[in-house]
C-alpha positions, 0 to 999 in steps of 0.5 A: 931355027930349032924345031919343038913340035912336042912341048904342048903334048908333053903330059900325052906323050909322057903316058901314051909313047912306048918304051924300047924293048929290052932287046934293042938295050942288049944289042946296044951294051955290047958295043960300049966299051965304057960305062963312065959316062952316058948322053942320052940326047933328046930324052924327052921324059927320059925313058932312055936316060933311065934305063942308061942310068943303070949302067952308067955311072953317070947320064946327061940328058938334054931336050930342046923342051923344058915341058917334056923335061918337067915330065921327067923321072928323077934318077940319081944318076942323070942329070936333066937339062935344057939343050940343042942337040946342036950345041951344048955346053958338055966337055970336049971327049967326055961321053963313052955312049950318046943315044938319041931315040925318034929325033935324029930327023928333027935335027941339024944333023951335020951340025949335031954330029959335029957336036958328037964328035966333039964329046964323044971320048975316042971309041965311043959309040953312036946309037940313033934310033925310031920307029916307024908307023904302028901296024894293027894287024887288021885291014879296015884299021889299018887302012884307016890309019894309013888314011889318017897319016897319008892324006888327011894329015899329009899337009901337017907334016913336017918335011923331017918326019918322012926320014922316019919312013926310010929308017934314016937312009938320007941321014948322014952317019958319022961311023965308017962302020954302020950296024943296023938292027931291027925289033917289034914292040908289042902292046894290047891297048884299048881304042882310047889308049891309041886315041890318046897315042894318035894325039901325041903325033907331031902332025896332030899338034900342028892341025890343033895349032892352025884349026884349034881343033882336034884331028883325031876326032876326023876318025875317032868314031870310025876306029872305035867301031872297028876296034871294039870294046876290048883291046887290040894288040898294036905293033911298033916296028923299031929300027936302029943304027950304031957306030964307034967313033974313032 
């Protein structure tokens, strides 16, 4: 059964998820030999399918969550609609590039590369990439994060979300030739921007669904106290793989 762990936050993470930096996008383009046509898998509000939009003719882009989907940004050139990363409905050899941003975990992931390989067009190129916990730079906040993710929501977890930690190592990758890459988005954000970020996790949902209550509010006045009034510049260190398929 295909996880959703996202449809009932989908206006936070619209707001509050970052975007990937411009670098990531410049190691990636390189490699794509055709720019004809783009899957951006799991687009959830389709910050990745619009930056593909300007170098594709076309991008599909496809989420299990039709919440998410509504969030998205209209584009000319990509086309939004409601799949498994499974099983679509897309023609066999048809896309020059697929990307799939902070998702490959909450996949079936021999029979989602199974779906790749049957679109992927010969030499097409594989991306897969995430983000790994938000460092803070600040003892007493970082700890308290860490806190906050290893035990007092450890239980809310889902098993897939610790695939995130090793930067997709135990996941499978259909390309007998990997590169690897790694980058840093940087924000500032006040305490309330990162509040709201921190209700976007999949674990929070999961503690609202059983508690009907909010988990952030465990240590909301605590990280307030740390963080002060101004904002803090918070950093995402973003990890990412990529392949031609032959």
């Amino acid at each position: 059964m295909p996880l959703d762990r996202f449809s009932a936050q989908a206006e936070l993470y619209a707001r509050y998820r970052i975007d990937y930096p411009a670098e990531l996008y410049d190691w990636l383009l390189p490699l794509v030999s055709g720019r004809e046509r783009a899957w951006d898998c799991a687009t959830g509000n389709g910050q990745v399918a619009l930056v593909l939009a300007g170098h594709f003719q076309e991008v599909d882009a496809t989420d299990l969550s039709v919440a998410q989907l509504d969030k998205a940004t209209p584009h000319p050139h990509i086309t939004y609609q409601p799949a498994r990363a499974e099983h679509t409905g897309f023609p066999a050899q048809h896309f020059d590039l697929i990307t799939v941003a902070q998702a490959v975990h909450w996949f079936n992931a021999d029979a989602y590369h199974r779906e790749v390989r049957r679109v992927a067009r010969p030499g097409a190129v594989l991306a897969e990439w995430g983000y790994n916990l938000v460092q803070l730079d600040d003892e007493p906040l970082d700890e308290l994060l860490r806190r906050f993710h290893d035990e007092l929501l450890q239980a809310y977890w889902d098993d897939n979300r610790w695939h995130i930690t090793d930067e997709y190592s135990r996941i499978p990758f259909p390309c007998a030739r990997v590169q690897r890459a790694h980058f840093e988005v940087r924000r500032r954000w006040s305490s309330e921007w990162f509040l709201n970020y921190l209700r976007t996790w999949s674990a929070v949902a999961n503690y609202r669904k059983q508690h009907q209550q909010d988990a952030v509010l465990l240590i909301a006045d605590e990280l307030k106290r740390h963080w002060g009034a101004g904002e803090r510049e918070v950093r995402f260190p973003v990890f990412a793989r990529a392949g031609r398929l032959e």
